[in-house]
C-alpha positions in Angstrom: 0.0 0.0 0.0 1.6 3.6 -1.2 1.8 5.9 1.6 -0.5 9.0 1.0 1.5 12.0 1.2 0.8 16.1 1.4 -1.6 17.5 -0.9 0.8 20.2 -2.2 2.5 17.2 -4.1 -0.3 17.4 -6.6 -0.4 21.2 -6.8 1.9 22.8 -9.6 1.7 25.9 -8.7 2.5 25.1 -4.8 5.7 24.3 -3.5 6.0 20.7 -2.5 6.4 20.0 1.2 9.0 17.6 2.0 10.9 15.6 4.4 14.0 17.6 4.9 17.5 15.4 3.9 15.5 12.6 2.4 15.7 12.4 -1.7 14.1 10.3 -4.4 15.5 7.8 -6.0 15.5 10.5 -8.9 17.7 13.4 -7.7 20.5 14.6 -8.7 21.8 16.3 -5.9 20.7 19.7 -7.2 17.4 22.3 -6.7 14.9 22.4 -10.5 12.6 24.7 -11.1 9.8 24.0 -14.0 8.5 27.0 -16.3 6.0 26.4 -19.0 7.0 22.2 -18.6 10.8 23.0 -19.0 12.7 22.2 -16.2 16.2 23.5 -15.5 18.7 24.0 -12.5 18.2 26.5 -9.7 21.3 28.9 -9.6 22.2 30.7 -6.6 24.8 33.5 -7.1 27.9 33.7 -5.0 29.5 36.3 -3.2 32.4 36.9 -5.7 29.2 37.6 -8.5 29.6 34.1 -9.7 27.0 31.5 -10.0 26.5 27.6 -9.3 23.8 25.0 -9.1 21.6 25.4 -5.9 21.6 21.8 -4.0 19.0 19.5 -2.9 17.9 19.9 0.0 15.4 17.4 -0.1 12.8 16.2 -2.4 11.0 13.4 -0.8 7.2 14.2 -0.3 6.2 15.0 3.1 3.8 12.4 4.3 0.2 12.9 5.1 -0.9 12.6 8.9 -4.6 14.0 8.5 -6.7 12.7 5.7 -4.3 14.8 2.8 -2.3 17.5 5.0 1.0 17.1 6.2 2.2 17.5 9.9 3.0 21.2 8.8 -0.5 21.7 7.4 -2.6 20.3 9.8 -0.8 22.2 12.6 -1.6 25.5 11.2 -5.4 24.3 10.7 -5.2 24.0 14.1 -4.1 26.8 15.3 -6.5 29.2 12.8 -9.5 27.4 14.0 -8.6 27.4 17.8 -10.3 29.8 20.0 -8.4 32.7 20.6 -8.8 35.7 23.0 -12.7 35.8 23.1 -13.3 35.0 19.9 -14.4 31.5 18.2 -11.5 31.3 16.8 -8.1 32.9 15.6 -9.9 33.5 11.9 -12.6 35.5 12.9 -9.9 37.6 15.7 -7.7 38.3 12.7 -9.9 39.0 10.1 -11.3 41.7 12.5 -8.3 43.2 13.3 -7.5 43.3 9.5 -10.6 44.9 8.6 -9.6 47.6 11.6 -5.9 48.1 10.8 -4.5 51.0 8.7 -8.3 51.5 8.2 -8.5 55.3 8.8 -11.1 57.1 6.6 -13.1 54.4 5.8 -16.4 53.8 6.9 -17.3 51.4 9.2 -20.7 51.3 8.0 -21.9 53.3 11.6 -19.6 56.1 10.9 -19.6 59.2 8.3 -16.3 60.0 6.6 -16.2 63.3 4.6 -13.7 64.1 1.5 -13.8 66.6 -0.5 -15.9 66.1 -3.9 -14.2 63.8 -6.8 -11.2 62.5 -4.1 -10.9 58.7 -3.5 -9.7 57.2 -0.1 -7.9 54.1 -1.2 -8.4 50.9 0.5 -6.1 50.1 2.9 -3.7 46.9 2.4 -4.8 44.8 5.7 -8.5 45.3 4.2 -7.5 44.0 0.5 -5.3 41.1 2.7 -8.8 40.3 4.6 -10.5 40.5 1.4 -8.3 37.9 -0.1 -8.5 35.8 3.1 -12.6 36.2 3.1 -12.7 34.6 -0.6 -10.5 31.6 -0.3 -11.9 30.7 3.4 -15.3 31.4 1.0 -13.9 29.0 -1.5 -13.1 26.2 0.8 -16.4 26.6 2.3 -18.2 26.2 -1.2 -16.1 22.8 -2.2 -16.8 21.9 1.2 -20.5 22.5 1.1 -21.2 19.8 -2.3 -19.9 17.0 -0.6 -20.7 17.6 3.4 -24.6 18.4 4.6 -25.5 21.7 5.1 -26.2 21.5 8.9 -27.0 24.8 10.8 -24.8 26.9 7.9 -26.6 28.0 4.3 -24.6 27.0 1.7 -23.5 30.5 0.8 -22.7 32.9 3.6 -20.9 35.6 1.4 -21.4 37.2 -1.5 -19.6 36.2 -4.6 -18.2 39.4 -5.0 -16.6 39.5 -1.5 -17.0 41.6 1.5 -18.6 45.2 1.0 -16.1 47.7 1.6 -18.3 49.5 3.9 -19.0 46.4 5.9 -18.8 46.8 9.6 -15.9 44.9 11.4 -19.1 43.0 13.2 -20.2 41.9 9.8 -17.2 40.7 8.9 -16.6 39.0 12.2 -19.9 36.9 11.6 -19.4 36.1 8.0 -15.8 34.5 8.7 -17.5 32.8 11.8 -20.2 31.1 9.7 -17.4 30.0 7.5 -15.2 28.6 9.9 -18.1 27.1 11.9 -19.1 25.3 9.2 -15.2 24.2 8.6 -14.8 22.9 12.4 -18.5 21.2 12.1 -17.0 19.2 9.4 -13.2 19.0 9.5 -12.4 15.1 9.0 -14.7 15.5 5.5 -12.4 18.6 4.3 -9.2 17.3 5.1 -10.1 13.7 3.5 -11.4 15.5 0.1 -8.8 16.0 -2.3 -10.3 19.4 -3.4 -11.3 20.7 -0.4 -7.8 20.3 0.8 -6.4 22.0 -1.8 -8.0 25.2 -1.3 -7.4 25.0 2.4 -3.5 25.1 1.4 -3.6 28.9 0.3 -6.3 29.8 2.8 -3.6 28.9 5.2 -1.0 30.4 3.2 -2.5 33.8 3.5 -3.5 33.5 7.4 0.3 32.8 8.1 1.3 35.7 6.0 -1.6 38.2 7.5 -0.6 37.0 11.3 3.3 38.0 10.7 2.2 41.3 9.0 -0.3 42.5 11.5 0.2 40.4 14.7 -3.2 40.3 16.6 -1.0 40.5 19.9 2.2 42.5 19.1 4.5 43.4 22.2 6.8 46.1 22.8 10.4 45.5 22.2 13.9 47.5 22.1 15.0 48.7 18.8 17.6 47.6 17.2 20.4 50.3 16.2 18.1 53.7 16.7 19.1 56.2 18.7 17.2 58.2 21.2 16.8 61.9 19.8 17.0 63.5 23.3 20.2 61.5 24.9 21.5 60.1 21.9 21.7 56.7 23.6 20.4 52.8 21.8 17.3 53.0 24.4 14.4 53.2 22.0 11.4 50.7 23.0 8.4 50.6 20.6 5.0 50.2 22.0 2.0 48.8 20.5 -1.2 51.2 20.4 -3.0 50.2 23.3 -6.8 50.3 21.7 -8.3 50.9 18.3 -6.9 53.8 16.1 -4.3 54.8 19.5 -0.8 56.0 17.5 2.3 53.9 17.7 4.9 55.1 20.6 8.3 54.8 20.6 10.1 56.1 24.7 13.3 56.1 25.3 13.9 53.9 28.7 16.9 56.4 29.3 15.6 59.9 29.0 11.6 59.7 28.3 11.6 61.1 24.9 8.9 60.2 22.9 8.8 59.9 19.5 6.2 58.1 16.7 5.9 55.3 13.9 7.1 58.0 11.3 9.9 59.5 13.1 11.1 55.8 13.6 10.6 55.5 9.6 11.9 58.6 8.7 14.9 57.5 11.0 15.3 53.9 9.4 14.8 55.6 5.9 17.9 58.3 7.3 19.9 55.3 7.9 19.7 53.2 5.1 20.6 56.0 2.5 23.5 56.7 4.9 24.8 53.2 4.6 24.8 53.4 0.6 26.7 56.4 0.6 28.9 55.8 2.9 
């Protein structure tokens, strides 16, 4: 009997996972990378500006533990549908704070924002990241929906054409419960379906990348290489803001100077040029 192994082995466009140090009987000893069904030699470029053949680090398929996810996998379902901090689970806390963050003059759907006539207030990036999240949790829930019964969720709980802009962070809250309520109701069916499983692989994807972006739980820490613009000393701590729409703070432990996000940018910014020219 053939071992079953990680449902990113049968997605082209996914990067296989794999059992680090163990090969196939096939390799070569070196990385390949497949455009357009040519297949040719990873190069990574070497200090001196020359070039060699990336190696193998391993190519052997990572086996499946739960129905077609690997170890890897099916710990990160895990974690996005535990509960977390009040909420039903981590999806519905982070697609929340997504919909809030960076989201300054946008309506909440309970608020009023004015602009002046003809201007535009572009979407902000952790709402186009929730957005994304929303239609592939959305898609997941659709494959999952033809072959599992309905139960207490309709088959469609959001729109096809995704979340309303103006849709309150409640709204949101509820749609992504719905569709991760109706994920936990019938987990062992959508890890054991070959296509739901797929599409749980980059709804995962992007929950990883949205939690290291815009961490629901960020704490403060020193930074690294800034100087305090009062005492001149490395004692900079940046704090998280402590509630909804509160401003970044950056103290210095030495002296007490304050300063914000965009003095630490503009700081960062300073520095980098610096180093080029120097």
């Amino acid at each position: 009997m053939t071992a079953r192994v990680c449902i990113t082995a049968t997605m082209p466009s996914t990067r296989t996972c794999i059992i680090p140090g163990e090969h196939l009987g096939t390799c070569d000893g070196y990385k390949h990378r497949t455009v357009d069904n040519v297949t040719t030699r990873v190069m990574r470029e070497l200090p001196d500006g020359s070039s060699e053949a990336a190696q193998c680090r391993g190519c052997t398929p990572a086996l499946a533990i739960r129905g077609h996810l690997c170890d890897s996998h099916a710990a990160k379902l895990d974690y996005a549908l535990r509960p977390f901090d009040g909420s039903p689970t981590l999806l519905v806390a982070l697609m929340a704070h997504l919909w809030e963050a960076d989201s300054a003059g946008i309506s909440d759907g309970n608020d009023r924002v004015s602009t002046a006539y003809g201007s535009r207030v572009p979407i902000p990036e952790s709402r186009i990241t929730a957005n994304s999240l929303a239609d592939a949790l959305n898609a997941v829930h659709l494959s999952l929906a033809s072959v599992a019964p309905a139960g207490m969720y309709p088959p469609r709980v959001m729109p096809s054409t995704g979340l309303p802009v103006h849709s309150s962070t409640r709204d949101v809250a509820e749609t992504v419960h719905a569709l991760t309520g109706y994920l936990l109701d019938h987990e062992p069916i959508a890890v054991n379906t070959p296509d739901v499983a797929e599409l749980l692989v980059p709804a995962l994807a992007i929950t990883g990348q949205a939690f290291r972006r815009w961490p629901l739980n960020e704490e403060p820490h020193r930074t690294k290489h800034v100087r305090c613009p009062g005492c001149g000393h490395l004692a900079m701590t940046w704090n998280p803001p402590l509630y909804y729409r509160d401003e970044v703070r950056v103290e210095c432990a030495d002296c007490g100077t304050i300063a914000d996000q965009t003095w630490l940018e503009v700081y960062a910014a300073t520095v980098r040029v610096n180093s080029r020219t120097a």
